[in-house]
C-alpha positions in Angstrom: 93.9 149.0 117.1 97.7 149.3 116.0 99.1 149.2 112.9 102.2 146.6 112.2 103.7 146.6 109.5 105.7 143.5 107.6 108.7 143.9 105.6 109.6 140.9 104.1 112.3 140.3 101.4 116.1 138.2 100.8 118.0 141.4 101.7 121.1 140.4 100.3 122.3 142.3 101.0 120.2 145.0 102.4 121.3 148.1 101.3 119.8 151.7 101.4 117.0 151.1 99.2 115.6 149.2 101.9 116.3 151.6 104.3 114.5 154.3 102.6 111.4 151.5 101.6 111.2 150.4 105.6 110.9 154.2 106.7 108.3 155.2 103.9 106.2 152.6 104.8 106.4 153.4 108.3 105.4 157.4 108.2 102.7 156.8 105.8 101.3 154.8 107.0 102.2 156.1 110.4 102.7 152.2 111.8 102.9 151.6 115.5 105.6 148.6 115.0 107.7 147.6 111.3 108.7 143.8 111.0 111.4 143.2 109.3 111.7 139.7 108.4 114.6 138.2 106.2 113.3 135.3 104.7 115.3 131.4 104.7 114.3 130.3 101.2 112.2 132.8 99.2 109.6 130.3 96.6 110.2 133.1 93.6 114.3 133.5 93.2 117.3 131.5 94.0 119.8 132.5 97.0 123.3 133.0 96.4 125.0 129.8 98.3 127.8 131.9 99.2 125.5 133.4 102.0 123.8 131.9 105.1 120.2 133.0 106.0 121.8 133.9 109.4 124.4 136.3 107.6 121.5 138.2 106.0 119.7 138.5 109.1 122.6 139.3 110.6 123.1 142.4 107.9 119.4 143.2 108.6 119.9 143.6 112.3 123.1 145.7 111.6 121.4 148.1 109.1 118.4 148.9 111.5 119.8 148.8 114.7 120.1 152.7 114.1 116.1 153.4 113.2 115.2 151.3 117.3 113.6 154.6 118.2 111.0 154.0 115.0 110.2 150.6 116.8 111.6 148.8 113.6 112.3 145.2 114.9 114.3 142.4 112.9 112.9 139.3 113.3 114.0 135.8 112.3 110.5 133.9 112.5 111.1 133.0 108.7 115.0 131.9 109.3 114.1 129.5 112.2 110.9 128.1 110.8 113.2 127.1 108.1 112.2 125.4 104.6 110.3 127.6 102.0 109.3 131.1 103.2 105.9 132.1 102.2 104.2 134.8 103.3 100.8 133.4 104.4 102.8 130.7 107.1 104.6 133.9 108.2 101.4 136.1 108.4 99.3 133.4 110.1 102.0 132.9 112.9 101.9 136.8 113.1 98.3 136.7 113.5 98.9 134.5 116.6 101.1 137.1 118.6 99.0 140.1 117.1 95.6 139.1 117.6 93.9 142.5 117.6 96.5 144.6 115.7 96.0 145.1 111.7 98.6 143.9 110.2 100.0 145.4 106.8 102.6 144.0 104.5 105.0 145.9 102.0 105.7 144.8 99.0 107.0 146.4 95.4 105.0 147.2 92.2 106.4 143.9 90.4 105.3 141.9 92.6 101.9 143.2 93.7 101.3 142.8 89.7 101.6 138.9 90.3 99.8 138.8 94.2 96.7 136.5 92.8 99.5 133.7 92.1 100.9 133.7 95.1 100.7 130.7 97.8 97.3 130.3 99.5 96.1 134.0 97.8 92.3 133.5 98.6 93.6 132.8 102.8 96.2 135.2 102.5 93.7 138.6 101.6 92.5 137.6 104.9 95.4 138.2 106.8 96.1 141.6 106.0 96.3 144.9 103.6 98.8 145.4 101.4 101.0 148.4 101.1 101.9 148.7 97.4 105.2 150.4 96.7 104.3 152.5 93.4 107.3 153.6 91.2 106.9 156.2 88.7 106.9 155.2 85.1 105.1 152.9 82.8 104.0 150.4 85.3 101.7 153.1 87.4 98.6 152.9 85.2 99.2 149.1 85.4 99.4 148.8 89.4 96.2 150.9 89.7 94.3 149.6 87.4 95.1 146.1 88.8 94.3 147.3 92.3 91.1 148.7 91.4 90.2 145.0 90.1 91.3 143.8 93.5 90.1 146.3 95.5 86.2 145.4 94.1 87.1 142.0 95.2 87.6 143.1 98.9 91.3 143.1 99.2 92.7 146.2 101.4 95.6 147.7 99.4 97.1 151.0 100.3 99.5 153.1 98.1 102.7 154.3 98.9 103.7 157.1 95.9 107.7 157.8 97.5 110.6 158.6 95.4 112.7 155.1 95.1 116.1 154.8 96.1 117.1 152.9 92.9 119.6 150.1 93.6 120.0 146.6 92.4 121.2 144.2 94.7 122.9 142.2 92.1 124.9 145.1 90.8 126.2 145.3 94.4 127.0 141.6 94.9 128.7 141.7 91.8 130.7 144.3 92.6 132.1 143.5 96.1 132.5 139.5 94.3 134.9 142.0 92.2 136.5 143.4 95.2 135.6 146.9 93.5 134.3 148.6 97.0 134.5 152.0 95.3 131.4 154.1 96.2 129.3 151.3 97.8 128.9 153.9 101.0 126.5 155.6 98.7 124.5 152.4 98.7 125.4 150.1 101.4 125.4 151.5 105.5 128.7 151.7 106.7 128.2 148.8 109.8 127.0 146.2 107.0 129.7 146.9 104.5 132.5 146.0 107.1 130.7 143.2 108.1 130.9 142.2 104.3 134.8 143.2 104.1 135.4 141.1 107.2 133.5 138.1 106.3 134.4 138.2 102.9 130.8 137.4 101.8 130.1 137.2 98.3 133.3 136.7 97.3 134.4 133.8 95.2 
């Protein structure tokens, strides 16, 4: 049976923090495939309107067209569905392509602390395991302890303990908004940051 893995997010943009997340995932849990799926309108957190959904898929494609030997694939499934992404309409059309494959999907601490809120949870635990991307710090004893509840309720939940790449995607928006490009290199992969300097995204 193989192991795919789902990578969902806003990406906007995607930046190195990513990178590092998306290749974690995929050696430890040595995956056979990674999804990487941008999503059109996320239900938790408003979208800057000076971005398209394309554009940030666009970015995604860019970023990980270098890791195509890890079999990391960008997808637009959420993008052309359009409407309201959430993850149990993409994970069921995934189930209909990858019938026999497990499926597992990434997500961070913070939100893995909220995952019994989320849309259709009961049919969603179903679908998959969870990968749980644990960060060091006061919110560890929290995410395990909260797994172990879920885990007695039959939901598959794997850890992922990796050094974060700590970056904050609004930091970088607000910077290149400022036209202050200094040092984004260390945070941003070179092919995506001059698509961003020739589209002028994110800048007022």
């Amino acid at each position: 049976m193989d192991k795919i893995g789902v990578f969902g997010g806003t990406f906007n943009p995607v930046h190195k923090g990513h990178e590092t997340a998306a290749i974690d995932f995929y050696n430890t849990l040595k995956l056979d495939k990674l999804l990487v799926i941008p999503s059109n309108i996320p239900p938790h957190k408003q979208i800057d309107s000076r971005i398209t959904a394309e554009e940030r898929f666009f970015m995604c494609a860019l970023c990980f067209e270098k890791y195509k030997d890890y079999f990391i694939k960008v997808s637009d499934l959420e993008i052309k569905k359009n409407g309201v992404s959430y993850t149990f309409d993409t994970l069921t059309e995934l189930k209909k392509e990858y019938v026999n494959e497990k499926l597992y999907f990434l997500l961070g601490s913070d939100m893995f602390l909220y995952l019994e809120n989320w849309y259709e949870y009961k049919n969603l635990i179903k679908l998959c395991a969870f990968a749980v991307g644990l960060r060091a710090g006061h919110e560890k004893k929290k995410v395990m302890e909260y797994r172990e509840k879920l885990v007695k309720t039959g939901v598959k939940i794997e850890l992922l303990e990796t050094e974060p790449f700590e970056v904050s995607s609004t930091e970088l928006r607000e910077q290149i908004k400022d036209n202050n490009y200094y040092n984004l290199e260390k945070y941003i992969s070179g092919e995506v940051l001059t698509y961003i300097k020739e589209k002028n995204i994110y800048v007022l």
